[in-house]
C-alpha atoms as an extended CHARMM CRD file, in Angstrom:
* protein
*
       101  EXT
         1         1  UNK       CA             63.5160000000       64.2730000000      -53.9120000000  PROA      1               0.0000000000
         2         2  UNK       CA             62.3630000000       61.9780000000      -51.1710000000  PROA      2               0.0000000000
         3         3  UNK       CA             63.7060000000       62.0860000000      -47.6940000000  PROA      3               0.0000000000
         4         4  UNK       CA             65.9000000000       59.2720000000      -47.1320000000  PROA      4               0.0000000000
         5         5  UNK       CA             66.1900000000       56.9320000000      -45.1780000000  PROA      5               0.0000000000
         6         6  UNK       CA             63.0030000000       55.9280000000      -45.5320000000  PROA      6               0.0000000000
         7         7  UNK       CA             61.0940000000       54.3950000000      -42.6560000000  PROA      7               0.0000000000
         8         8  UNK       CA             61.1050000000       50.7350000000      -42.7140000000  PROA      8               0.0000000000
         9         9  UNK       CA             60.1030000000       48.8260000000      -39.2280000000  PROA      9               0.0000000000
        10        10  UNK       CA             58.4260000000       45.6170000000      -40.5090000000  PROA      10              0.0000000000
        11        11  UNK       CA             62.0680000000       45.2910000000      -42.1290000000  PROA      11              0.0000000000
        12        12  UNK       CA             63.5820000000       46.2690000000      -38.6810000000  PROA      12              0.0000000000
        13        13  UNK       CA             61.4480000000       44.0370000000      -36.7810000000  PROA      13              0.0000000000
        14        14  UNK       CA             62.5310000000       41.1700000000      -38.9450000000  PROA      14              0.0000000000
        15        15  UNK       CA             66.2710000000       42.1130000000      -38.5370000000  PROA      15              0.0000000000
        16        16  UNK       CA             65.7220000000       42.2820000000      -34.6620000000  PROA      16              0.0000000000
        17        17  UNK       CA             63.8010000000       39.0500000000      -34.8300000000  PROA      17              0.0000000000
        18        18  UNK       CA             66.4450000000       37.0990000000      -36.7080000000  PROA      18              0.0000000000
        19        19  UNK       CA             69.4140000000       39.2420000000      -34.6370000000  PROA      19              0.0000000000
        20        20  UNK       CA             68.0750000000       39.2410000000      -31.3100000000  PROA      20              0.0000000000
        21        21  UNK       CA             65.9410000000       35.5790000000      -30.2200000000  PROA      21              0.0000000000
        22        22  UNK       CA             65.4140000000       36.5730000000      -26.8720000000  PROA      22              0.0000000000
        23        23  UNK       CA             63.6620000000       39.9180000000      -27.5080000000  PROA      23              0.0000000000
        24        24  UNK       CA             59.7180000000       39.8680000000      -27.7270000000  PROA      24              0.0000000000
        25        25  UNK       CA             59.2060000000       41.9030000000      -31.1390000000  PROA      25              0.0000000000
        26        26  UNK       CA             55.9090000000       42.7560000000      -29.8720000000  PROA      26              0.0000000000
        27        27  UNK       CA             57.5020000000       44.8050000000      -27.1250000000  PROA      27              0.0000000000
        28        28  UNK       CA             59.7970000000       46.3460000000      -29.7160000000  PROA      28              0.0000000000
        29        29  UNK       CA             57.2290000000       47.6380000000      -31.2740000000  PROA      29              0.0000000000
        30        30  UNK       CA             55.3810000000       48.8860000000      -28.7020000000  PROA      30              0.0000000000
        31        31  UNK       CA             58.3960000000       50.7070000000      -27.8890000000  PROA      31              0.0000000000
        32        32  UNK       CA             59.5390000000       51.9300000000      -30.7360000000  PROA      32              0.0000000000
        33        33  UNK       CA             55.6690000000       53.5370000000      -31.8570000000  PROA      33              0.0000000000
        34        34  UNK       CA             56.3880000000       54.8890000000      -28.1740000000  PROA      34              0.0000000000
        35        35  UNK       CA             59.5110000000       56.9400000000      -29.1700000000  PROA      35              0.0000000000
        36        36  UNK       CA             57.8690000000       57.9060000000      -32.5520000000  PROA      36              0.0000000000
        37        37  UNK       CA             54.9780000000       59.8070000000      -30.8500000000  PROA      37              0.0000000000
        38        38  UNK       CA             57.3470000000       61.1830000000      -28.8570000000  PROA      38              0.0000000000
        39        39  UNK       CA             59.3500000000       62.8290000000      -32.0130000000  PROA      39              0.0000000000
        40        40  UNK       CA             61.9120000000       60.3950000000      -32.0540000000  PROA      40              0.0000000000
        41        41  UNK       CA             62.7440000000       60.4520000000      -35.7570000000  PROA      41              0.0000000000
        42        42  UNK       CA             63.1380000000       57.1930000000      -37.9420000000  PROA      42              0.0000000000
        43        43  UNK       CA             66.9770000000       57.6560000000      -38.8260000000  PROA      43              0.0000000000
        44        44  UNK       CA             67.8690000000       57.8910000000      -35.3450000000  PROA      44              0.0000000000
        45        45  UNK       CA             65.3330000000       55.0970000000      -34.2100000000  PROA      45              0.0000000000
        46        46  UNK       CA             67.4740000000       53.4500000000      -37.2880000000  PROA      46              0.0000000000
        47        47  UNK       CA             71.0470000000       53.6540000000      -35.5230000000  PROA      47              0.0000000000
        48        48  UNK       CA             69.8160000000       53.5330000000      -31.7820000000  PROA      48              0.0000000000
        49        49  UNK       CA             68.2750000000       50.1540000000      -32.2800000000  PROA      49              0.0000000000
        50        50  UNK       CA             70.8980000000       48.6940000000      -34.6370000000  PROA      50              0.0000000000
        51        51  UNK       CA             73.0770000000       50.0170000000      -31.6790000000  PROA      51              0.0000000000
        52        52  UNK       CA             70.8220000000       47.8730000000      -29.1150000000  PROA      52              0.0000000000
        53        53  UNK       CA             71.0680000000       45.0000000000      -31.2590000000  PROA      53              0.0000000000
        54        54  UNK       CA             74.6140000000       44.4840000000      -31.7030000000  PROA      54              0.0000000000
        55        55  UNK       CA             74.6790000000       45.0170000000      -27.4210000000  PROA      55              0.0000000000
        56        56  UNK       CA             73.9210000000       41.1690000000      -25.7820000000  PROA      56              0.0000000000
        57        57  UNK       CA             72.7430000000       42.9810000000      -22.6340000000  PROA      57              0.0000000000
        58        58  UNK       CA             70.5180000000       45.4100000000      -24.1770000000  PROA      58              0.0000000000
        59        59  UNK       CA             66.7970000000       45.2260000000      -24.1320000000  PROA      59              0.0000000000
        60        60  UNK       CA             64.4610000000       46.8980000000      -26.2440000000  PROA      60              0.0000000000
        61        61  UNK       CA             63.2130000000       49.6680000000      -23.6540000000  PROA      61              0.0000000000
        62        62  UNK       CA             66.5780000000       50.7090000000      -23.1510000000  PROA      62              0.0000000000
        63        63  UNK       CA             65.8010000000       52.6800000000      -27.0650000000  PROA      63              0.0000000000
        64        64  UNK       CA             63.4510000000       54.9820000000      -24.6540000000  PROA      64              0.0000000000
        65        65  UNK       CA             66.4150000000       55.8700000000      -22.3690000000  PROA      65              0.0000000000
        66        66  UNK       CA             68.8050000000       56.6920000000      -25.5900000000  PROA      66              0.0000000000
        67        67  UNK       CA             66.4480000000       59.0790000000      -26.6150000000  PROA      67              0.0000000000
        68        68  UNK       CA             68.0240000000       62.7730000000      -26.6880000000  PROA      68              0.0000000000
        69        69  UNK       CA             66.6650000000       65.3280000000      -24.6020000000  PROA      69              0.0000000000
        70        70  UNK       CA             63.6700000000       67.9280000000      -26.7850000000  PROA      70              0.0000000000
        71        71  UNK       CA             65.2450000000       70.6320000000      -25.0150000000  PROA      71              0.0000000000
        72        72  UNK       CA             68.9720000000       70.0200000000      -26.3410000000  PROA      72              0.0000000000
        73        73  UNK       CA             67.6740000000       70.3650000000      -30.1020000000  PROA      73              0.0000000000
        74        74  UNK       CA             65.8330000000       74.0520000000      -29.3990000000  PROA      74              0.0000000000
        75        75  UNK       CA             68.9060000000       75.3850000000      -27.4440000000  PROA      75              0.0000000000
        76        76  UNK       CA             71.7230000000       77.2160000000      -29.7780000000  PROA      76              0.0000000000
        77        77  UNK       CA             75.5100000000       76.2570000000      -28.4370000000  PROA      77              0.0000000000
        78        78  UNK       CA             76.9350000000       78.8940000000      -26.0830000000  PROA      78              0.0000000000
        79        79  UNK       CA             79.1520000000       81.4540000000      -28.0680000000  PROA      79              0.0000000000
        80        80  UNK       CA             82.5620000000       81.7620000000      -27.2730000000  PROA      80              0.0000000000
        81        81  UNK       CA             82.3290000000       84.2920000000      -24.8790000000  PROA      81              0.0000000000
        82        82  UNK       CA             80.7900000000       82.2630000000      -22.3920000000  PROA      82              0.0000000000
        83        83  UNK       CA             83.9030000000       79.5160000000      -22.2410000000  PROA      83              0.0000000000
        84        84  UNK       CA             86.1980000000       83.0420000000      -21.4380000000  PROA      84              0.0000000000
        85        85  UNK       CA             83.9510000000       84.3390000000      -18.8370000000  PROA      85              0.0000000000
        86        86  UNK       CA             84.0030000000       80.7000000000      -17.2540000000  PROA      86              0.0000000000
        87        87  UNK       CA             87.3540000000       80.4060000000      -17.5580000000  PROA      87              0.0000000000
        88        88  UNK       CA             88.1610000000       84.1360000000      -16.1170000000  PROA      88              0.0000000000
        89        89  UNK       CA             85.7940000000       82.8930000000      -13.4920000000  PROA      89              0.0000000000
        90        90  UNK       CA             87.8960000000       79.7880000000      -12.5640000000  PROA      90              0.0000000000
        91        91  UNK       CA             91.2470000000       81.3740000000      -12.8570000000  PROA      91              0.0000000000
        92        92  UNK       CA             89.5180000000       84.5950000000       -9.8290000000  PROA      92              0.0000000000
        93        93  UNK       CA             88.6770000000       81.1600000000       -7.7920000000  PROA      93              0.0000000000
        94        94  UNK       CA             92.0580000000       79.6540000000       -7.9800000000  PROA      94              0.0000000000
        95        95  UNK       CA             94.0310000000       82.9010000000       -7.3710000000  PROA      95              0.0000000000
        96        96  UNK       CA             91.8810000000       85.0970000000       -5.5430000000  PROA      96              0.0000000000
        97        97  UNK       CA             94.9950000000       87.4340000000       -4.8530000000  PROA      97              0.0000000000
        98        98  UNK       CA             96.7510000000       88.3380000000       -8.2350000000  PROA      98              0.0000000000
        99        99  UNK       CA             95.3490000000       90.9250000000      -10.2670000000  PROA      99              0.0000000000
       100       100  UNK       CA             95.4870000000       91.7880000000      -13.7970000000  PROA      100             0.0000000000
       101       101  UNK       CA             96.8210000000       94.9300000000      -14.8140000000  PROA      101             0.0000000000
Protein backbone atom coordinates (compact mmCIF):
# COMPACT_ATOMS: atom_id res chain seq x y z
CA UNK A 1 0.00 0.00 0.00
CA UNK A 2 1.41 3.34 -0.98
CA UNK A 3 1.16 6.39 1.15
CA UNK A 4 -1.29 8.66 -0.24
CA UNK A 5 -1.46 11.57 -1.17
CA UNK A 6 1.24 11.34 -3.16
CA UNK A 7 3.55 14.28 -3.69
CA UNK A 8 2.81 16.16 -6.74
CA UNK A 9 4.37 19.94 -7.01
CA UNK A 10 4.96 20.31 -10.79
CA UNK A 11 1.01 19.65 -10.68
CA UNK A 12 0.76 22.25 -7.79
CA UNK A 13 2.87 24.71 -9.41
CA UNK A 14 0.68 24.56 -12.46
CA UNK A 15 -2.53 24.94 -10.32
CA UNK A 16 -0.88 28.02 -8.54
CA UNK A 17 0.25 29.30 -11.90
CA UNK A 18 -3.15 29.14 -13.56
CA UNK A 19 -4.93 30.18 -9.90
CA UNK A 20 -2.73 32.77 -8.77
CA UNK A 21 -1.13 35.30 -11.95
CA UNK A 22 0.51 37.51 -9.74
CA UNK A 23 2.62 34.96 -7.81
CA UNK A 24 6.26 34.24 -9.19
CA UNK A 25 6.16 30.23 -9.25
CA UNK A 26 9.79 30.37 -8.98
CA UNK A 27 9.47 31.82 -5.51
CA UNK A 28 6.88 29.17 -4.73
CA UNK A 29 9.10 26.82 -5.18
CA UNK A 30 11.80 28.05 -3.53
CA UNK A 31 9.56 28.21 -0.70
CA UNK A 32 7.91 25.34 -0.66
CA UNK A 33 11.54 23.00 -1.06
CA UNK A 34 12.18 25.48 2.00
CA UNK A 35 9.36 24.01 4.21
CA UNK A 36 10.13 20.43 2.92
CA UNK A 37 13.70 20.44 4.38
CA UNK A 38 12.31 21.73 7.19
CA UNK A 39 9.85 18.51 7.71
CA UNK A 40 6.96 20.13 6.48
CA UNK A 41 5.14 17.11 5.06
CA UNK A 42 3.51 17.05 1.46
CA UNK A 43 -0.25 16.62 2.63
CA UNK A 44 -0.06 19.55 4.73
CA UNK A 45 2.10 21.60 2.15
CA UNK A 46 -1.10 20.20 0.02
CA UNK A 47 -3.91 22.09 2.13
CA UNK A 48 -1.72 25.11 3.39
CA UNK A 49 -1.07 26.24 -0.12
CA UNK A 50 -4.49 25.42 -1.61
CA UNK A 51 -5.44 27.51 1.55
CA UNK A 52 -3.01 30.46 0.26
CA UNK A 53 -4.41 30.22 -3.04
CA UNK A 54 -7.96 30.63 -2.57
CA UNK A 55 -6.70 33.94 -0.11
CA UNK A 56 -6.27 37.23 -2.77
CA UNK A 57 -3.92 38.75 -0.17
CA UNK A 58 -1.80 35.85 0.43
CA UNK A 59 1.67 35.45 -0.86
CA UNK A 60 3.59 32.46 -1.19
CA UNK A 61 6.04 33.00 1.92
CA UNK A 62 3.22 33.36 4.06
CA UNK A 63 3.22 28.93 3.63
CA UNK A 64 6.56 29.40 5.92
CA UNK A 65 4.60 31.27 8.65
CA UNK A 66 1.60 28.49 8.57
CA UNK A 67 3.99 26.03 9.34
CA UNK A 68 3.21 24.25 12.85
CA UNK A 69 5.57 24.46 15.52
CA UNK A 70 8.27 20.83 15.72
CA UNK A 71 7.82 21.12 19.27
CA UNK A 72 3.82 20.87 19.31
CA UNK A 73 4.04 17.35 17.44
CA UNK A 74 6.69 15.73 20.24
CA UNK A 75 4.61 17.11 23.22
CA UNK A 76 1.66 14.60 24.52
CA UNK A 77 -1.70 16.77 25.54
CA UNK A 78 -1.86 17.56 29.26
CA UNK A 79 -4.00 14.87 31.15
CA UNK A 80 -6.92 15.87 32.84
CA UNK A 81 -5.53 16.51 35.98
CA UNK A 82 -3.77 19.44 34.98
CA UNK A 83 -7.19 21.46 33.75
CA UNK A 84 -8.43 20.61 37.75
CA UNK A 85 -5.33 21.78 39.34
CA UNK A 86 -5.64 25.03 37.08
CA UNK A 87 -8.93 25.42 37.74
CA UNK A 88 -8.55 24.78 41.75
CA UNK A 89 -5.82 27.29 41.21
CA UNK A 90 -8.14 30.01 39.73
CA UNK A 91 -11.06 29.41 41.95
CA UNK A 92 -7.95 30.00 45.49
CA UNK A 93 -7.25 33.40 43.33
CA UNK A 94 -10.77 34.52 43.05
CA UNK A 95 -11.82 33.60 46.64
CA UNK A 96 -8.85 33.67 48.64
CA UNK A 97 -11.13 33.47 51.87
CA UNK A 98 -13.56 30.41 51.59
CA UNK A 99 -12.32 27.15 52.34
CA UNK A 100 -13.28 23.75 51.46
CA UNK A 101 -14.21 21.44 54.00
Amino acid sequence: MTDLPQPAPPQLLALAAASRPDWSIDQLRDVLAQAHTEGLTWPRALVIVAQLIADPEAEPPDLLAARPEPWRHRRRPPGPETYQRGAAAARAALHPNHTTD
